[in-house]
C-alpha positions as CSV (number, residue, x, y, z in Angstrom):
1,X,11.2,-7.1,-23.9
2,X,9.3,-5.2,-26.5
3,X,7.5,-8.4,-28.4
4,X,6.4,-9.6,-24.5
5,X,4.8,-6.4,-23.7
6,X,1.2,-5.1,-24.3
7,X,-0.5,-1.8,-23.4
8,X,-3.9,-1.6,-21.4
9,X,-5.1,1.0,-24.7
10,X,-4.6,-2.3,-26.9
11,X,-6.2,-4.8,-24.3
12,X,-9.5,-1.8,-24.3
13,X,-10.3,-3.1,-27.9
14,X,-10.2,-6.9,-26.7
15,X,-12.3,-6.6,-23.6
16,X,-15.0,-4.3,-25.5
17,X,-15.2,-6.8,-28.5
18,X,-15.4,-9.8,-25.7
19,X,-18.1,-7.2,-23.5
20,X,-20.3,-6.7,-26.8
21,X,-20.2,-10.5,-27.5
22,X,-21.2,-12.0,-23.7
23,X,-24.0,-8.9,-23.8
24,X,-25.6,-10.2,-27.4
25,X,-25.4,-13.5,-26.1
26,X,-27.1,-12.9,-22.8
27,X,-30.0,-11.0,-25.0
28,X,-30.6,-14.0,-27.1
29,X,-31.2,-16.2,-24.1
30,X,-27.8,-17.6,-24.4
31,X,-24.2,-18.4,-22.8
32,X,-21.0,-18.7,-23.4
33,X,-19.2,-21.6,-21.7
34,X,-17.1,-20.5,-18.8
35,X,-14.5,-22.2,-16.8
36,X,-15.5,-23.9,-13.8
37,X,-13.8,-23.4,-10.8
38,X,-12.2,-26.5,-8.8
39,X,-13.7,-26.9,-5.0
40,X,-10.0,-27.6,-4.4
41,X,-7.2,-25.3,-4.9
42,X,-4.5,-27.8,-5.3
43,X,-6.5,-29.4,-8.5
44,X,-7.4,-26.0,-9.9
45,X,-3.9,-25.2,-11.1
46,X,-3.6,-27.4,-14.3
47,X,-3.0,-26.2,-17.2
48,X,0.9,-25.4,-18.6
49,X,1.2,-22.6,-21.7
50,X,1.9,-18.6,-22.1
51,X,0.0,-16.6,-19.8
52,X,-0.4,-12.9,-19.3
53,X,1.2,-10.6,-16.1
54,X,-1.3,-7.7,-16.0
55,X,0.6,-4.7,-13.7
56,X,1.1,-0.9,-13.9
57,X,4.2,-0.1,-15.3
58,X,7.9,-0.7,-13.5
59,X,9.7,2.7,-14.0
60,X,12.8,0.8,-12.5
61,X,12.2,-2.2,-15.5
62,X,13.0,-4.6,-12.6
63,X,9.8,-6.6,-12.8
64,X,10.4,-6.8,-16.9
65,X,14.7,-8.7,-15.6
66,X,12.3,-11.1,-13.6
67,X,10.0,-11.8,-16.8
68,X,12.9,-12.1,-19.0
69,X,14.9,-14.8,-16.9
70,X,11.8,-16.9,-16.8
71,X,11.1,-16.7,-20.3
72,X,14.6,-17.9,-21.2
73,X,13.8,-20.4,-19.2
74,X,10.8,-21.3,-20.3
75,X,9.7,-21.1,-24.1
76,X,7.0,-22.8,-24.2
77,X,5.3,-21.0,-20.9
78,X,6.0,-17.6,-22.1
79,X,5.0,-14.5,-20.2
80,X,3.1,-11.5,-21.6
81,X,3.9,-8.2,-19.7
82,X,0.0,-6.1,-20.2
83,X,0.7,-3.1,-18.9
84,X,-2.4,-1.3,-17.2
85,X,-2.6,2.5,-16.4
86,X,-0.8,4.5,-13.3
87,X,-4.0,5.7,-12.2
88,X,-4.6,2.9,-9.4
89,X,-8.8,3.5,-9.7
90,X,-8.4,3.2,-13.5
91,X,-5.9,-0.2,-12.9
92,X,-8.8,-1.9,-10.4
93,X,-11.4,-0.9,-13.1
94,X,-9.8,-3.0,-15.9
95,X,-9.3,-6.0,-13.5
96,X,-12.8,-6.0,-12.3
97,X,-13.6,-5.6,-15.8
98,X,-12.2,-8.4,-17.2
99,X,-13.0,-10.9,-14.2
100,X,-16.7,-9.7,-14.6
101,X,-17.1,-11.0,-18.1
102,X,-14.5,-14.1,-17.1
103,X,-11.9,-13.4,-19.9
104,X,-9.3,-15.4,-20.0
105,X,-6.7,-12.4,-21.3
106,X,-5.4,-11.8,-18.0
107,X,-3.4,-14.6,-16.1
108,X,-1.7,-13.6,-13.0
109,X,-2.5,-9.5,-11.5
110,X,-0.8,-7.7,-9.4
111,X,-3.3,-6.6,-6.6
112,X,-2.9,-3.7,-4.3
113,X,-2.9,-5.6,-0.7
114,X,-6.8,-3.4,-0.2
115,X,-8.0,-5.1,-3.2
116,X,-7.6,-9.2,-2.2
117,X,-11.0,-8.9,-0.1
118,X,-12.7,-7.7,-2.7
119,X,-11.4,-9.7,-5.3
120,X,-11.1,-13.3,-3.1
121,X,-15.3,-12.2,-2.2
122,X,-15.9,-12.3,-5.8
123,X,-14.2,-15.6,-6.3
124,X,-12.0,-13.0,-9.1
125,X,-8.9,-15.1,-8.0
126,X,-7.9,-18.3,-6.9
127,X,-6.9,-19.4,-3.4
128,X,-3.6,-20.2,-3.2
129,X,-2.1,-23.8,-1.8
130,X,-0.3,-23.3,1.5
131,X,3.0,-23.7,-0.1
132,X,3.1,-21.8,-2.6
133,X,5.1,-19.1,-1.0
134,X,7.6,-19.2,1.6
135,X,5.0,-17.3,4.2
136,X,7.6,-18.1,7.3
137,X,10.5,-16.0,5.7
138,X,8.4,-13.2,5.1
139,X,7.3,-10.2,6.9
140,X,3.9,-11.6,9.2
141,X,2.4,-8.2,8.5
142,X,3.0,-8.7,4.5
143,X,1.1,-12.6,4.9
144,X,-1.6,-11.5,6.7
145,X,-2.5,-8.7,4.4
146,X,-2.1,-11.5,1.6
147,X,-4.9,-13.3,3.6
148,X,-8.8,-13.5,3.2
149,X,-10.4,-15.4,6.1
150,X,-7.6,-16.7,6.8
151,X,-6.8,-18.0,3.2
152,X,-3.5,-17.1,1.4
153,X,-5.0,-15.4,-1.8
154,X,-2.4,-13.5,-3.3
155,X,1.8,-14.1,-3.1
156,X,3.5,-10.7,-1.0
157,X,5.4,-9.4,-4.3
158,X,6.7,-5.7,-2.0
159,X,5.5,-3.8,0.6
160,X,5.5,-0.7,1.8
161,X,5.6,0.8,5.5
162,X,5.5,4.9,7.4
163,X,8.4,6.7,8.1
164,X,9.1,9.7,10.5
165,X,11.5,11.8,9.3
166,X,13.3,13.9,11.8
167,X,16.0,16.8,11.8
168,X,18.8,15.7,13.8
169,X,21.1,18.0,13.5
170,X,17.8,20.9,15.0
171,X,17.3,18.2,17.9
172,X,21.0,18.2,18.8
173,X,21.3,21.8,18.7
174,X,18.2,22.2,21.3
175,X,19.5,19.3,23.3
176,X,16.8,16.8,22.7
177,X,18.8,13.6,23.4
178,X,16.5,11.1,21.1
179,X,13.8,11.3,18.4
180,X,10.4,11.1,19.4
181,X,8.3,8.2,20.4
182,X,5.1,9.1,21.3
183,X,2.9,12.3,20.1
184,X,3.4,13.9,23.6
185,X,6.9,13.9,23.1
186,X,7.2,15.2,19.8
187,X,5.5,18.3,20.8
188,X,7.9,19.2,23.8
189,X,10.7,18.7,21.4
190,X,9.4,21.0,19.1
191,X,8.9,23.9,21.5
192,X,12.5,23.7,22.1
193,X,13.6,23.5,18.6
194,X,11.1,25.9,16.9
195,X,12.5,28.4,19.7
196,X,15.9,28.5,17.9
197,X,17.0,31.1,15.6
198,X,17.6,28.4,13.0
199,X,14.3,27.4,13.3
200,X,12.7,30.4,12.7
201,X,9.6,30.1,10.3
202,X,9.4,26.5,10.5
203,X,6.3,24.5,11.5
204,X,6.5,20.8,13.7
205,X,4.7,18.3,11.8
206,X,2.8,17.3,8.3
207,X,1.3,14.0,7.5
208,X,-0.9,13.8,4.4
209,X,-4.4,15.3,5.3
210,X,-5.9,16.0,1.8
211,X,-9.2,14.4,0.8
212,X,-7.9,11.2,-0.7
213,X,-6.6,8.1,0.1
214,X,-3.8,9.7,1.9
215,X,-5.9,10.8,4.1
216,X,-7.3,7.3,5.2
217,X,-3.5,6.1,5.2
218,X,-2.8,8.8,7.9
219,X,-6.3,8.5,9.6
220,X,-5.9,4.8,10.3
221,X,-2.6,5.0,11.9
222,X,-4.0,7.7,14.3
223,X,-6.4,5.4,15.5
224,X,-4.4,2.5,15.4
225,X,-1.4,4.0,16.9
226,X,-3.7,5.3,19.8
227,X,-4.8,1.6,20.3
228,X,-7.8,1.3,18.1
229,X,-8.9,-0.1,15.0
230,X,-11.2,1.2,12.2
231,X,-13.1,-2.0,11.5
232,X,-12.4,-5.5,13.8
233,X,-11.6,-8.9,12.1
234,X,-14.9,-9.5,10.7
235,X,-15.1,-6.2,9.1
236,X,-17.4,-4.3,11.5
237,X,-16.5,-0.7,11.9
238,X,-15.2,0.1,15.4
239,X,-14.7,4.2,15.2
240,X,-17.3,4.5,17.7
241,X,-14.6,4.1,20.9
242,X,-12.6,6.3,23.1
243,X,-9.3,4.6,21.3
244,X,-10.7,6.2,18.2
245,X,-11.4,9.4,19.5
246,X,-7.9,9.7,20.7
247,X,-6.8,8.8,17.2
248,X,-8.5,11.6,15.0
249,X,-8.1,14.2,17.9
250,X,-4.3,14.1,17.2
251,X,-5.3,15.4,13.9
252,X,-7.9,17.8,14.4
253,X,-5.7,19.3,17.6
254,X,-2.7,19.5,15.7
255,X,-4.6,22.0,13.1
256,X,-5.8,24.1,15.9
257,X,-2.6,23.9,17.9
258,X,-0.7,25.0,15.2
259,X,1.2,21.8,15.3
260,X,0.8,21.4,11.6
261,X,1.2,23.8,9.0
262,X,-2.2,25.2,7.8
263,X,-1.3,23.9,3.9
264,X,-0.6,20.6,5.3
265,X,-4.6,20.4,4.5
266,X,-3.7,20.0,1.2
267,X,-0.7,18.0,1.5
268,X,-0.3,14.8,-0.5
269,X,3.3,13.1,-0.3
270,X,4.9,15.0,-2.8
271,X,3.8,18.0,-1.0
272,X,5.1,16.8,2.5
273,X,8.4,15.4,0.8
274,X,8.9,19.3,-0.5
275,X,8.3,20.8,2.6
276,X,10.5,18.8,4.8
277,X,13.3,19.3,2.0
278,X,13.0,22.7,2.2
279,X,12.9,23.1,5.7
280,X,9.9,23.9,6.2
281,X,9.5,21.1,8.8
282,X,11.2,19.5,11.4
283,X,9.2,16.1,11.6
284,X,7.7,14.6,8.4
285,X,5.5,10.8,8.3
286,X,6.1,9.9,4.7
287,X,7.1,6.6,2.7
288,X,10.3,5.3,2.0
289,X,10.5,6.7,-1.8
290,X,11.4,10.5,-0.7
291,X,14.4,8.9,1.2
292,X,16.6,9.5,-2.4
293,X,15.6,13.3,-2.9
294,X,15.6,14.5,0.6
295,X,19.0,12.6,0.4
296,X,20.5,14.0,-3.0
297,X,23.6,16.3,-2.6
298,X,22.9,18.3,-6.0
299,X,21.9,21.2,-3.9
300,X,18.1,20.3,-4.2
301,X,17.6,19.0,-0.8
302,X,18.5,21.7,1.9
303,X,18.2,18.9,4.6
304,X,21.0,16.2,2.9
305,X,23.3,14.8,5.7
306,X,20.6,16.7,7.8
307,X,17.8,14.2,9.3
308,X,17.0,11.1,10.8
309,X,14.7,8.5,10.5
310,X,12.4,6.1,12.7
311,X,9.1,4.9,13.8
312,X,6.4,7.1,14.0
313,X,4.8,7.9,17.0
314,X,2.1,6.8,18.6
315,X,0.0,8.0,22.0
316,X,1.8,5.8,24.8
317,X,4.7,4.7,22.6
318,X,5.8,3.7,18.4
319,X,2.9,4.3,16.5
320,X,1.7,1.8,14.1
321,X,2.2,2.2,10.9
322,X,-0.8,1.3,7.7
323,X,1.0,-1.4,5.4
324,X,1.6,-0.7,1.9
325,X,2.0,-2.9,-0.9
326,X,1.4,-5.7,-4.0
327,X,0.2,-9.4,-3.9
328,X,0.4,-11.2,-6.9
329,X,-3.1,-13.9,-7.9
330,X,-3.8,-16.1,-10.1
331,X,-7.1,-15.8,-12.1
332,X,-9.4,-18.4,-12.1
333,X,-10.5,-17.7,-15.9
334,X,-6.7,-18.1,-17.5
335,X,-6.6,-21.9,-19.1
336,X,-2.3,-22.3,-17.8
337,X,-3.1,-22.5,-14.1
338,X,0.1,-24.3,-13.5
339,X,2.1,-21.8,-15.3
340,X,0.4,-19.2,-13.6
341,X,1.0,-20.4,-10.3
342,X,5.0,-21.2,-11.1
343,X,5.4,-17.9,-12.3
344,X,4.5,-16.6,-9.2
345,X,6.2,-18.7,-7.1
346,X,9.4,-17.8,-9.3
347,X,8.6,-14.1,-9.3
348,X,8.1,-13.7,-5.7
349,X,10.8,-15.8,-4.4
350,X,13.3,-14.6,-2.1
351,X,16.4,-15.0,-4.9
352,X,14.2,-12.4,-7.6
353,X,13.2,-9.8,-4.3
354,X,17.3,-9.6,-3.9
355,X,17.8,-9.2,-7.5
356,X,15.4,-6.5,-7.9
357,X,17.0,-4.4,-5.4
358,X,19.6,-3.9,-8.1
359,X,17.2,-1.6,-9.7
360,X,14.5,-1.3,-7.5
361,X,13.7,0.6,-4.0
362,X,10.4,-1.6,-3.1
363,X,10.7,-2.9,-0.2
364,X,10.2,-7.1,-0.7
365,X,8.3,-9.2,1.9
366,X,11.6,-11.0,3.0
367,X,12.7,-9.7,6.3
368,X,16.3,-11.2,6.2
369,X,16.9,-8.7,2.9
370,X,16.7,-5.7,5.6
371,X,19.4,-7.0,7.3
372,X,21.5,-8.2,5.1
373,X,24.9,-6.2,5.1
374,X,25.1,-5.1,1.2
375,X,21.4,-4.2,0.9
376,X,21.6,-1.7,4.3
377,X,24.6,-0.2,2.5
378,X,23.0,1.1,-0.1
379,X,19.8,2.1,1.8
380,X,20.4,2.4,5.4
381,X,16.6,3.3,6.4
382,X,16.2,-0.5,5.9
383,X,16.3,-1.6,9.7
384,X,13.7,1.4,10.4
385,X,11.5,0.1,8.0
386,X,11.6,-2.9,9.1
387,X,11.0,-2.5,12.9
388,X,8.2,-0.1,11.1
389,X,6.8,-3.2,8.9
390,X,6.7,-5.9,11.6
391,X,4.6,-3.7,13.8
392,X,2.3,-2.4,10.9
393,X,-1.4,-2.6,9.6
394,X,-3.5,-3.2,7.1
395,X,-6.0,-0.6,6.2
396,X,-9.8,-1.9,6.4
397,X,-9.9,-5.4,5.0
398,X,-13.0,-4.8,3.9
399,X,-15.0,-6.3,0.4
400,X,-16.7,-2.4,-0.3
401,X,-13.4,-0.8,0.0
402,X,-14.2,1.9,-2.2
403,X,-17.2,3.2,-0.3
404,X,-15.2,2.8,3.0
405,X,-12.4,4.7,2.4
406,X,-14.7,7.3,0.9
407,X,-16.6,7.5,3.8
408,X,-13.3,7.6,6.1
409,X,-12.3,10.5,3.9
410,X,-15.2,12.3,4.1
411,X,-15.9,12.7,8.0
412,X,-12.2,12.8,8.9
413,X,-11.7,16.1,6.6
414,X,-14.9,17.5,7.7
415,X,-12.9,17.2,11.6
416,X,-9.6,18.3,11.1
417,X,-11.1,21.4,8.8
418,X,-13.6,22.2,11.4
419,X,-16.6,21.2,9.9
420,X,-17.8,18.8,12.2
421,X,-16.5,18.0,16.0
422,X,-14.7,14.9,16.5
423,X,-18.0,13.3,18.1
424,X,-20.2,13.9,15.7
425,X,-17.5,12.8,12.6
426,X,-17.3,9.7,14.4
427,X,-20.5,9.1,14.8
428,X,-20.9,9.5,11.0
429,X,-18.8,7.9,9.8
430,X,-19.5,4.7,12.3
431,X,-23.3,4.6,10.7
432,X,-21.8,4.8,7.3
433,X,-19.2,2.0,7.4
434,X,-22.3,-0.1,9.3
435,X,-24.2,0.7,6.7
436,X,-21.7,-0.6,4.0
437,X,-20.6,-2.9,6.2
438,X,-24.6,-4.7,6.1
439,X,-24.4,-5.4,2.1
């Protein structure tokens, strides 16, 4: 795979040579020619030849088995695996800044779902023709995050939903017959657990409450689990309601209640994955990935053959979890359309998401592969993701999504730190997102 696989460090000389040309031009009064886009997504994707697959690495090398079948298959549409940086800001900056000067070095990219309204607003990728993935095998929460106004814009590669870990063998011993569902219920369960001896020094709950996008993960499923929403379908910011209030006052009044561990202020995943594998905690919202090392018998995890796992909770029932996850799109400014779009519908089908498992944890947008027998075996959280997945959200589908989870960050860490009252967070941040929103 080495001859099919560029680095973003290389690509920086390209796009500043390319950046240095289009800005001399534009000083002279000129232009370079630039493709035009088709008013109709079906004839836009012409074009057959190699094209590029722009991504942040694959640690597992899974997505580099799917490039490597196609290209055997294909040798005169071979694709070029450009790897971009782990930093997810740094990976959005190179994509913008290739689409903004309409090179035609990147082919198909892999999107973080929060990125397709900004990009499909910007016309930075193609719509997609109704067919070009199997949407009614796939997870509906996965699709619609794949959407801009209602237009398929990007191909569900995986996903990602919450989990609440729990330790079952602390909620048999204090005779708490099932694992929490709603908020209420968690914290009646952990009076009677943190009152046993084996319980001693432990705290109830962490989430991920540090200033970051964490922290606009775990604010969103507040609301939304308490029946709100942070912005409605248009993109209008809704955090002035009682549902709202509800949402963020589970978080500020599980600081002052002691519910959560004072660090948890600070906690990221990683964090919250250590604690809850140390036993420091007895209920822990985290992803999917920390399932392995909370799980691993080398004596590292102190909870291995020790915890549970379901849904988390919400206020009058399961909470609702914020939806993870990739989309692969097409670029409107790569010559081998067709190619583009074939490679996608290859990479993304149902027959590559099984193969990948091999090597792979992501969770794939098909919701048969949670229930199929072999995959379950060999990660038995799968059904609880799942249930956890169907019922899920997107965070703000928004175009400024930068700005608005920075606002989102801001006023809900100035609540749950005790900067500001719930109200008057709100109230802030609702005049911020409106003010974003009006752009």
């Amino acid at each position: 795979m080495r001859q099919r696989r560029r680095t973003w460090q290389t690509l920086l000389t390209t796009t500043a040579l390319v950046t240095a040309v289009a800005t001399g031009l534009t000083a002279c009064g000129g232009s370079s020619p630039q493709p035009k886009a088709s008013s109709s997504p079906a004839a836009a994707f012409e074009g057959k030849g190699p094209i590029n697959y722009v991504s942040s690495r694959d640690a597992s090398g899974a997505a580099n088995k799917s490039i490597e079948e196609w290209n055997a298959a294909h040798p005169d549409e071979k694709v070029t695996f450009i790897e971009l940086p782990d930093s997810a800001d740094q990976q959005r900056q190179q994509l913008i800044q290739n689409a903004q000067i309409k090179s035609d070095t990147f082919s198909v990219l892999n999107l973080d779902v929060v990125w397709n309204s900004e990009f499909a607003a910007n016309k930075w990728v193609l719509p997609l023709p109704a067919d070009a993935v199997p949407t009614d095998k796939m997870i509906p929460a996965t699709v619609n995050a794949a959407k801009y106004r209602d237009t398929l814009v990007g191909a569900p590669y995986y996903t990602d939903g919450a989990l609440f870990y729990f330790r079952q063998d602390l909620l048999t011993a204090a005779g708490v017959a099932a694992p929490p569902k709603t908020w209420d219920e968690m914290k009646d369960a952990c009076k009677k657990i943190l009152a046993l001896p084996e319980a001693a020094g432990m705290s109830c709950y962490a989430g991920q409450f540090d200033k970051n996008e964490a922290l606009t993960v775990n604010f969103s499923e507040a609301v939304a689990s308490a029946g709100g929403s942070v912005v409605d379908a248009d993109g209008k910011p809704t955090v002035d309601t009682p549902e709202a209030k509800k949402g963020l006052s589970l978080l500020v009044d599980g600081f002052k209640e002691g519910l959560f561990p004072s660090d948890a202020i600070t906690y990221l995943e990683e964090q919250g994955r250590r604690a809850f594998q140390d036993g420091k905690l007895v209920f822990l919202r985290n992803w999917p990935f920390v399932y392995a090392s909370l799980s691993a018998t080398d004596g590292s995890s102190k909870v291995a053959g020790k915890f549970g796992i379901t849904s988390i909770p919400g206020t009058d029932g399961p909470g609702v979890s914020t939806l993870g996850g990739r989309n692969l799109a097409v670029s409107p400014f790569t010559p081998n359309k067709a190619t583009a779009l074939e490679f996608i519908k290859f990479f993304t089908s149902e027959e590559q998401a099984r193969k990948r498992l091999e090597l792979s944890s992501r969770a794939p947008a098909y919701a048969d592969l949670y229930q199929d027998q072999a995959v379950v075996a060999k990660r038995p959280f799968f059904p609880n993701l799942l249930e956890s997945l169907q019922n899920a959200q997107p965070r703000p589908k928004v175009v400024q999504y930068g700005a608005t989870t920075k606002a989102i960050q801001e006023e809900a860490y100035a609540a749950i730190t005790g900067q500001k009252t719930t109200d008057a967070a709100l109230a802030d941040m609702q005049s911020k997102l409106k003010e974003i929103s009006s752009k």
